[in-house]
C-alpha distance (Angstrom), angle and dihedral (degrees) to the residues before:
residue distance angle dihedral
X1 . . .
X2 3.96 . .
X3 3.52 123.6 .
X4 3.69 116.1 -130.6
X5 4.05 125.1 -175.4
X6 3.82 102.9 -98.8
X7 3.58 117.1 -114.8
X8 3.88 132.9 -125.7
X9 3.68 96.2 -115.4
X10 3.74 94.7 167.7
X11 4.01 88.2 50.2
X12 3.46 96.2 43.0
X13 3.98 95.4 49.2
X14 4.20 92.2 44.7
X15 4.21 88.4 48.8
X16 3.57 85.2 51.8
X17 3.42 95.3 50.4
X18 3.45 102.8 47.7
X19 4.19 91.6 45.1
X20 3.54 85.8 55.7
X21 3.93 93.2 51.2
X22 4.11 87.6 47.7
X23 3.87 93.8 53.5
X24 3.82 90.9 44.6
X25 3.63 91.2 48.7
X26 3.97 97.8 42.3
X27 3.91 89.3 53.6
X28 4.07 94.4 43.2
X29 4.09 86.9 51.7
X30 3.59 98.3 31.5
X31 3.97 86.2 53.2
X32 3.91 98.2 44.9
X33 3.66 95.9 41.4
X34 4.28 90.7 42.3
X35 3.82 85.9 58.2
X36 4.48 95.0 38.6
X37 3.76 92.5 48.3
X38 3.97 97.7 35.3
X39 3.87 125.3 32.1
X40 3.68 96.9 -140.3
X41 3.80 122.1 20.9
X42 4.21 120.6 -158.1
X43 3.56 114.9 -86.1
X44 3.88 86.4 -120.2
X45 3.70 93.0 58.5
X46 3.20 97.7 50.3
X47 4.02 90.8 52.5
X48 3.80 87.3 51.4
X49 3.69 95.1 50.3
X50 3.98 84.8 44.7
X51 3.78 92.3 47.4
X52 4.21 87.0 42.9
X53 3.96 87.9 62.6
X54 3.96 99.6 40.6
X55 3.57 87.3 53.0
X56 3.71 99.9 49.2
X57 3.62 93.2 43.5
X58 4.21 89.4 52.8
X59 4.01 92.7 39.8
X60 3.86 86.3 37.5
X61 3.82 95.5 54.6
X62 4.12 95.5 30.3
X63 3.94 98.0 49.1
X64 3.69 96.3 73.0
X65 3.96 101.8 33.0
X66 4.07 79.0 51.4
X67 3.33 104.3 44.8
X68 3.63 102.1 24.1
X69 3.65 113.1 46.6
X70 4.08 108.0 13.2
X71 3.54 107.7 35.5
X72 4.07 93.9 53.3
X73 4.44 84.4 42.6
X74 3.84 87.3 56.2
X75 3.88 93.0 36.3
């Protein structure tokens, strides 16, 4: 049996969490104020404010199943 240094699950899962809920929010403002303040936005802009919110969503949702419930089951 190896020892390894135990992990903050609990940490880890709630830092996830809330990165995921920045990005998300960063693309959904930066995306309604790009297209309020300027008519047309560039294409990559757009994409990276699209991207911003996919991610956050996925890390968002993922962070806490991850860190939360199966790492500490396998542990």
């Amino acid at each position: 049996m190896t020892r390894t240094a135990p992990m903050d699950y609990q940490t880890y899962a709630k830092g996830g969490f809330l990165f995921g809920l920045a990005l998300l929010v960063v693309g959904v403002v930066g995306s309604a104020v790009g297209h309020m303040l300027f008519e047309s936005i560039p294409a990559w802009e757009s994409a990276l404010f699209v991207g911003a919110e996919f991610a956050g969503l996925t890390i968002g949702l993922f962070s806490p199943i991850v860190f939360g419930i199966v790492l500490p089951l396998i542990e």
